[in-house]
C-alpha positions as CSV (number, residue, x, y, z in Angstrom):
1,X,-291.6,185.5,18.1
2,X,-288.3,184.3,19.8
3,X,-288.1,181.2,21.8
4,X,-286.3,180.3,24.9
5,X,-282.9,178.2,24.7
6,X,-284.2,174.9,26.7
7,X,-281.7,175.7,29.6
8,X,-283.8,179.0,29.7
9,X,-287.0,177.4,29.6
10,X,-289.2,177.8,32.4
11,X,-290.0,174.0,32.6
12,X,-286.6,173.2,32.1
13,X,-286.1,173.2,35.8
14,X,-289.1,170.9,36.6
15,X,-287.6,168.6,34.9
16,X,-284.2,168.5,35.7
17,X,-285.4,168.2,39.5
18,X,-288.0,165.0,38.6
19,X,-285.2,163.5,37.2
20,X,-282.3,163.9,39.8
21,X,-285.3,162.5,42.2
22,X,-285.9,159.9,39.6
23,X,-282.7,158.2,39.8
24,X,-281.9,159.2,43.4
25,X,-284.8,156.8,44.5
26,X,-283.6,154.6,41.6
27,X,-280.3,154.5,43.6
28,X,-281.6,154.3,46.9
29,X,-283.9,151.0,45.6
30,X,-280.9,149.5,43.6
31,X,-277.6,150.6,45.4
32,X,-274.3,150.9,44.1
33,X,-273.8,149.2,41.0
34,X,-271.2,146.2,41.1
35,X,-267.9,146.9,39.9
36,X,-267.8,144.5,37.5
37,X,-270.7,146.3,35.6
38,X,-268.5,149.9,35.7
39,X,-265.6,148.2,34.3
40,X,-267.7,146.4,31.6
41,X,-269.2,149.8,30.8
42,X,-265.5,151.4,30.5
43,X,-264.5,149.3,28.3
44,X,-267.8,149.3,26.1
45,X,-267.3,153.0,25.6
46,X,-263.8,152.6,24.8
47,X,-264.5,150.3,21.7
48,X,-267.8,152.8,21.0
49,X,-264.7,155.3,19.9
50,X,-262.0,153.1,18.6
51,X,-264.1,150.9,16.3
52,X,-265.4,153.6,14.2
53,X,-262.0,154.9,14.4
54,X,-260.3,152.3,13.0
55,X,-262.9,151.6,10.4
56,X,-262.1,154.8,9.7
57,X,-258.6,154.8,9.5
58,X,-258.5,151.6,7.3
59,X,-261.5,152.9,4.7
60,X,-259.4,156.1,4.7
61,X,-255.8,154.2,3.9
62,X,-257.6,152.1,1.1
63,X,-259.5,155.3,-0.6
64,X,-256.1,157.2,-0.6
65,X,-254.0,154.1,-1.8
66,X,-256.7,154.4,-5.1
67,X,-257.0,158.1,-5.3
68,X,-253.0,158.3,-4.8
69,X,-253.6,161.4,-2.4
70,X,-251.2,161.1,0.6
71,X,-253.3,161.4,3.8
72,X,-255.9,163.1,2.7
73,X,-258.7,160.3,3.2
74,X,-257.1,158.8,6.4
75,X,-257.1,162.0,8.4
76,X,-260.9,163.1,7.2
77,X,-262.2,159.3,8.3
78,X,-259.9,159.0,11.1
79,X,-261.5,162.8,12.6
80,X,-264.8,161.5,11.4
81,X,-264.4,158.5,13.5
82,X,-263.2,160.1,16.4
83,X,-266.3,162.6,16.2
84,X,-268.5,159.4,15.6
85,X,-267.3,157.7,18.5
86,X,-267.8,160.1,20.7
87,X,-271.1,161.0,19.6
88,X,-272.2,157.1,20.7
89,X,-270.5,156.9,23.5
90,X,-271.8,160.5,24.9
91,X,-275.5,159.1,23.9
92,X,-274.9,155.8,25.7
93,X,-273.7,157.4,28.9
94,X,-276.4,159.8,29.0
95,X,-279.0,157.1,28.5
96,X,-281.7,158.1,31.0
């Protein structure tokens, strides 16, 4: 028995459409949001991806510096970091 990918789903489009009506009334009941609140939001997501980052490059400096390997820590941290990042910051901009 194969299953439908969710985009395929038949219910998939129920609920994309309760949702975009969902926030639209949200919006129309709220408004804009200040601009103070965007920029605080911009930078939030900006130190979502640089913290783990540099924890990552500075983990990945130390564990070469013992090991006596030349990057090979820093650059597998550092991508980890990156890939961490922007896993948090995609979940926190998709917060429903």
């Amino acid at each position: 028995m194969s299953r439908l990918p969710e985009a395929d789903h038949p219910n998939h489009l129920d609920r994309s459409v309760r949702l975009h009506r969902e926030r639209r009334a949200r919006w129309r009941k709220e408004g804009e949001r200040p601009i103070g609140r965007n920029l605080a939001m911009i930078g939030s997501l900006g130190w979502l991806i640089v913290t783990p980052t540099l924890a990552g490059a500075l983990i990945g400096h130390w564990l070469d510096h013992v090991t006596g390997r030349a990057v090979f820590w820093s650059a597998t941290l550092i991508f980890l970091g990156i890939v961490a990042g922007g896993w948090m910051a995609w979940k926190r901009m998709h917060r429903a």
